[in-house]
N, CA, C and O atoms as a DFTB+ gen file, in Angstrom:
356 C
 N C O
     1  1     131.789     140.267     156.888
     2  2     130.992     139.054     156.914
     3  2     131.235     138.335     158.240
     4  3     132.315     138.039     158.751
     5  1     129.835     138.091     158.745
     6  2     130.454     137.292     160.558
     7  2     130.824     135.762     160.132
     8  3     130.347     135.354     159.074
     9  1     131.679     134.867     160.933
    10  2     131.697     133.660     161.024
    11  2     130.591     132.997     161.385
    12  3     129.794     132.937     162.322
    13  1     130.837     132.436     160.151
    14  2     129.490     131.190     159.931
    15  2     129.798     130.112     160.360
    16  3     128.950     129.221     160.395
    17  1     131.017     129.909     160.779
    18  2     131.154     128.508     160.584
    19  2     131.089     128.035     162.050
    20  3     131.507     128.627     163.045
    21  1     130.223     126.347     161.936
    22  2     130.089     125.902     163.027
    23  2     131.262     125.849     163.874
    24  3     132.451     125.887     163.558
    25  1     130.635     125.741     165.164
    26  2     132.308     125.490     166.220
    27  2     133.062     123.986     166.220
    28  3     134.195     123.843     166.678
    29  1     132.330     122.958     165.682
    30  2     132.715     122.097     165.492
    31  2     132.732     120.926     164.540
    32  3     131.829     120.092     164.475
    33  1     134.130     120.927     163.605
    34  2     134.119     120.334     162.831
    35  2     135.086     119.039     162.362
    36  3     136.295     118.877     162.527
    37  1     134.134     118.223     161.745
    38  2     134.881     116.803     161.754
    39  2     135.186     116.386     160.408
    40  3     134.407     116.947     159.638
    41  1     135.935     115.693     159.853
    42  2     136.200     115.338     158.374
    43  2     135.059     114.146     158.080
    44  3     134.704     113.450     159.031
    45  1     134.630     113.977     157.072
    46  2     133.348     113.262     156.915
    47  2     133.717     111.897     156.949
    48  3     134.264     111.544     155.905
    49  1     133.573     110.836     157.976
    50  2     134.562     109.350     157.278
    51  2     134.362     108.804     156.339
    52  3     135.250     108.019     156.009
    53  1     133.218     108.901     155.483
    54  2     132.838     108.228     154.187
    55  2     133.792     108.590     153.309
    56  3     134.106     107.678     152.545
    57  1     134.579     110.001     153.095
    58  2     135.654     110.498     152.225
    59  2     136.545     109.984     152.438
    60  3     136.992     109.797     153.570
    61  1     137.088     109.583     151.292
    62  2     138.148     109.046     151.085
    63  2     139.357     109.801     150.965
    64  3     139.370     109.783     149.734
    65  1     139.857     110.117     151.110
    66  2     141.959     111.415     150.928
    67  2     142.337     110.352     149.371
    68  3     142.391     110.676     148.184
    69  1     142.505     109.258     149.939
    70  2     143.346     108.133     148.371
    71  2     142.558     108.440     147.628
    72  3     142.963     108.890     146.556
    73  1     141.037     108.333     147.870
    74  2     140.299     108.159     146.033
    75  2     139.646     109.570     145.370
    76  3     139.105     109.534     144.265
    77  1     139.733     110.609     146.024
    78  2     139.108     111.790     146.057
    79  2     139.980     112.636     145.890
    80  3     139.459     113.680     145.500
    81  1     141.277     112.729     146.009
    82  2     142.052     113.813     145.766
    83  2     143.088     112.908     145.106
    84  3     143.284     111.692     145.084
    85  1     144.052     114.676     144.235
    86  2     144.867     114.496     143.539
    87  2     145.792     115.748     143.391
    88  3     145.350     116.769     142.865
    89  1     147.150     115.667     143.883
    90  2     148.164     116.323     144.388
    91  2     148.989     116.532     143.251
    92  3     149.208     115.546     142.547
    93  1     149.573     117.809     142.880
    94  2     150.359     118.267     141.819
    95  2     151.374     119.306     141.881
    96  3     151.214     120.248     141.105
    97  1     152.418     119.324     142.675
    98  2     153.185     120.548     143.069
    99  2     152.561     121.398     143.659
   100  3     152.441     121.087     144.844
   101  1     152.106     122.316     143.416
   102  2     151.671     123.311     145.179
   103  2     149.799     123.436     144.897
   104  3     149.125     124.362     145.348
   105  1     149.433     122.685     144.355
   106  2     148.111     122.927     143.783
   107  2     147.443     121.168     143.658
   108  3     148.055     120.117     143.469
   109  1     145.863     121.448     143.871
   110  2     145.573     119.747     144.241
   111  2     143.971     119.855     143.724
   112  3     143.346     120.847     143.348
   113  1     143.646     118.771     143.823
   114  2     142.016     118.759     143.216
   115  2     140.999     117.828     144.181
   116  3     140.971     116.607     144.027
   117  1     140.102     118.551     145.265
   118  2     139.242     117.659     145.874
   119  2     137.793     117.159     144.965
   120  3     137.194     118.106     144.456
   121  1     137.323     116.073     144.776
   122  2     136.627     115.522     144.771
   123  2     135.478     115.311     145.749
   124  3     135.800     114.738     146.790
   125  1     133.841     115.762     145.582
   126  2     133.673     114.812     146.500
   127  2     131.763     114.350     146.277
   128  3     130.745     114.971     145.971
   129  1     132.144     112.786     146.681
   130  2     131.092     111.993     145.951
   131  2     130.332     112.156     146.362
   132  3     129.636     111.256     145.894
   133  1     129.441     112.933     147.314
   134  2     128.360     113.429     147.816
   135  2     127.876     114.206     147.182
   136  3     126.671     114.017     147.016
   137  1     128.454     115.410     146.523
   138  2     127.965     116.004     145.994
   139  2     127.874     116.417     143.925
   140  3     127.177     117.016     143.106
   141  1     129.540     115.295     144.059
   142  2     129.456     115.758     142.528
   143  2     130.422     116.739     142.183
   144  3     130.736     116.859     140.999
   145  1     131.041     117.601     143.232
   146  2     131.424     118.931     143.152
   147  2     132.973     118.423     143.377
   148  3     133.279     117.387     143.967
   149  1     133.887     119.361     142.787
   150  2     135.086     119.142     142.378
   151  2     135.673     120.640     142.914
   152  3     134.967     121.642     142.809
   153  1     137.116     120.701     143.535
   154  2     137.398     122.068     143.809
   155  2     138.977     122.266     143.571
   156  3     139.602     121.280     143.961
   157  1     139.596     123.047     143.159
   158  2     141.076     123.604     142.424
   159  2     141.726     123.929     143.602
   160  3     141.117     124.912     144.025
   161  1     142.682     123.637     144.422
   162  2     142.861     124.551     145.625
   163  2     144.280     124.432     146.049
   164  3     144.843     123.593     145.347
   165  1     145.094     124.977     146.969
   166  2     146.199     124.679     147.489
   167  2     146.544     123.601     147.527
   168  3     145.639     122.956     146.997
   169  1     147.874     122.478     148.051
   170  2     148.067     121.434     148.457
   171  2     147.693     121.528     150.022
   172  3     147.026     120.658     150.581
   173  1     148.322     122.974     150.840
   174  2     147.563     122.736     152.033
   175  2     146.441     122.366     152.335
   176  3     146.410     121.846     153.451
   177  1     145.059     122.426     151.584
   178  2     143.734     121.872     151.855
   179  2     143.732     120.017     152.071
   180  3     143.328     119.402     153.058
   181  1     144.352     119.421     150.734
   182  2     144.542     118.252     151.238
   183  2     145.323     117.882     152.590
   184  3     144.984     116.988     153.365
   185  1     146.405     118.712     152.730
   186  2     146.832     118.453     154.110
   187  2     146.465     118.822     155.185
   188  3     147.205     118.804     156.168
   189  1     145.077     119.285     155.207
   190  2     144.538     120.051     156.557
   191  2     143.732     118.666     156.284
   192  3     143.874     117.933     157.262
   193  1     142.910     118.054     155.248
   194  2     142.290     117.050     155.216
   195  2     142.582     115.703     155.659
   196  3     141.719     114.948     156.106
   197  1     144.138     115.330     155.499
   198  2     145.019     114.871     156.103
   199  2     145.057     114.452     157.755
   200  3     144.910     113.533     158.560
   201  1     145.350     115.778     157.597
   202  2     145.351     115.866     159.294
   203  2     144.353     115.730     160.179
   204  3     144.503     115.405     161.357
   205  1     143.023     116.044     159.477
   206  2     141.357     116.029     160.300
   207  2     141.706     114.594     160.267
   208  3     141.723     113.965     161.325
   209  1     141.888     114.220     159.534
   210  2     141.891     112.114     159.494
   211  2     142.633     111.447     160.365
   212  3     142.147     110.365     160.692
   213  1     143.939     111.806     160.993
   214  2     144.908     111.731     161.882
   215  2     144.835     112.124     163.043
   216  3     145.413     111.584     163.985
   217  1     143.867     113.451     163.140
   218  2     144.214     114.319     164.619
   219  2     143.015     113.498     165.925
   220  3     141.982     112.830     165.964
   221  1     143.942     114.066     166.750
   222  2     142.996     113.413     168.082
   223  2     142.012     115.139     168.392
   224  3     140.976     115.204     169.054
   225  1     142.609     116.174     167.807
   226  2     141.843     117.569     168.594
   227  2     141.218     117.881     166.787
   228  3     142.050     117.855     165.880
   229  1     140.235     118.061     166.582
   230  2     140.174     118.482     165.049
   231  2     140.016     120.395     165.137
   232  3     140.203     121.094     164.141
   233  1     139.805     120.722     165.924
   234  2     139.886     122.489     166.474
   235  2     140.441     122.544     166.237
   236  3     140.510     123.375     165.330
   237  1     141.941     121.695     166.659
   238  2     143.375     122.434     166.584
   239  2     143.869     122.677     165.653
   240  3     144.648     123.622     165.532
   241  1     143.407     121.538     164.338
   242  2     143.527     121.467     163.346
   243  2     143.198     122.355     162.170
   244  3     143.778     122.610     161.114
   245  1     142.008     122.754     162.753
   246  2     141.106     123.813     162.030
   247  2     141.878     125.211     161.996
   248  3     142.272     125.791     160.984
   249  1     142.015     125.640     163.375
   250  2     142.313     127.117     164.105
   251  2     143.869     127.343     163.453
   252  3     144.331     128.430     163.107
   253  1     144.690     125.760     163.364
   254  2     146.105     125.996     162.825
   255  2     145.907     126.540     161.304
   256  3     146.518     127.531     160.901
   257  1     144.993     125.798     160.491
   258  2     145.105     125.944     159.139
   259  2     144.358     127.738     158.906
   260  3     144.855     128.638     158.231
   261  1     143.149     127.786     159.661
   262  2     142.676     129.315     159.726
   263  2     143.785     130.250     159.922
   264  3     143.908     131.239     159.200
   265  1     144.760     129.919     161.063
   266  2     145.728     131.001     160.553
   267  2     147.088     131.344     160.314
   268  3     147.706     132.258     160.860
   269  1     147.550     130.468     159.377
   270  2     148.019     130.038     158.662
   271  2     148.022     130.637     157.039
   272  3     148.818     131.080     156.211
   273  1     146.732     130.365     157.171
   274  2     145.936     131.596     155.209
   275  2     144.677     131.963     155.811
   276  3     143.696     131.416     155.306
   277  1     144.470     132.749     156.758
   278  2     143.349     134.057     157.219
   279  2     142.947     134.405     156.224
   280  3     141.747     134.642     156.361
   281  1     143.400     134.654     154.866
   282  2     142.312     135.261     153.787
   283  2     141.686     134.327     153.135
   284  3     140.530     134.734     153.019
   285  1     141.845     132.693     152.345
   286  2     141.011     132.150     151.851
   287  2     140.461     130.934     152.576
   288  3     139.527     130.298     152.087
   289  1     141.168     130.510     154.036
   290  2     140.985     129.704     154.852
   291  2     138.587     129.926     155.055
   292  3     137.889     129.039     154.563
   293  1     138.214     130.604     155.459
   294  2     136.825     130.779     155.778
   295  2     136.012     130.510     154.618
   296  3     135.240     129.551     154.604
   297  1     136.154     131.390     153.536
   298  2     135.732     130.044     152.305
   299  2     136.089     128.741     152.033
   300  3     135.281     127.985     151.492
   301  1     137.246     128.369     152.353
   302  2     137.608     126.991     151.597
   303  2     136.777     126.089     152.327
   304  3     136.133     125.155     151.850
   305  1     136.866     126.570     153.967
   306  2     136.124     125.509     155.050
   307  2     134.683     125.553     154.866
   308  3     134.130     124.621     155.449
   309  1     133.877     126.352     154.231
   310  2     132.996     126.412     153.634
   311  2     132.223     125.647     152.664
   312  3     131.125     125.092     152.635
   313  1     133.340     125.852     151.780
   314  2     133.310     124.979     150.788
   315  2     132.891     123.615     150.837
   316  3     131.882     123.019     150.459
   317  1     134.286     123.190     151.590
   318  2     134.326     121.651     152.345
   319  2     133.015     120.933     153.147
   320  3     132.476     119.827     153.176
   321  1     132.815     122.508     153.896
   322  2     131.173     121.856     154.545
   323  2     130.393     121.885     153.548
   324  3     129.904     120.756     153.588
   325  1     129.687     122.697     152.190
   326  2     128.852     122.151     151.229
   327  2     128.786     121.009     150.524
   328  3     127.926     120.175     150.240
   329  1     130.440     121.281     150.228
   330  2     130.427     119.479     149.614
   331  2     130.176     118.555     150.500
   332  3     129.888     117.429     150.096
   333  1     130.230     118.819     151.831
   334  2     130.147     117.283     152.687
   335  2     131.317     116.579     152.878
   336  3     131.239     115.403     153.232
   337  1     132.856     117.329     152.625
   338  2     133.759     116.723     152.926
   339  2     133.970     116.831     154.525
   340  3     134.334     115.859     155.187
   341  1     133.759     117.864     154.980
   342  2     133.339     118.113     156.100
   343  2     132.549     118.144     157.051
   344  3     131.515     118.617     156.579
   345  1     132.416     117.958     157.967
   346  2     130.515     118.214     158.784
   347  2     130.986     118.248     160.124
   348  3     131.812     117.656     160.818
   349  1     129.829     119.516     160.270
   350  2     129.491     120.444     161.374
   351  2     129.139     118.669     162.630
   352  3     128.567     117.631     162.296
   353  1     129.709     118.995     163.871
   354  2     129.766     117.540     164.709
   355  2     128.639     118.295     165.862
   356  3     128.239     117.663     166.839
């Protein structure tokens, strides 16, 4: 499957990290009010989400978490862009 994903991506500012997620030992739950859609996932996802909110480079951010988990990293960011937690800049 080729990379789909845009070259540049920003965390959406309307999302909230406090009101949208919920953290539970190594496993977490995104929320997101754009779409309605709810997702089961690592704790790293909130903390890559985290970090898009914090970082001055959001690439760096991206490219660290891509490889890091190379196997479910390209869906999850996927994901994130359908729901709109994310968006293509």
């Amino acid at each position: 499957m080729p990379n789909t994903l845009p070259e540049h991506i920003v965390l959406n500012r309307e999302f909230s990290i406090a009101l949208c997620t919920f953290k539970h030992q190594s496993r977490s739950v995104i929320y997101s009010p754009f779409t309605s859609e709810s997702m089961l996932c690592d704790i790293s996802v909130v903390t890559l989400l985290e970090r898009l909110g914090d970082a001055g480079s959001h690439a760096d951010e991206i490219d660290l978490f891509m490889s890091k988990h190379p196997q479910p990293a390209p869906g999850v960011i996927e994901q994130l862009l359908a729901m709109q937690i994310l968006l293509p800049s």
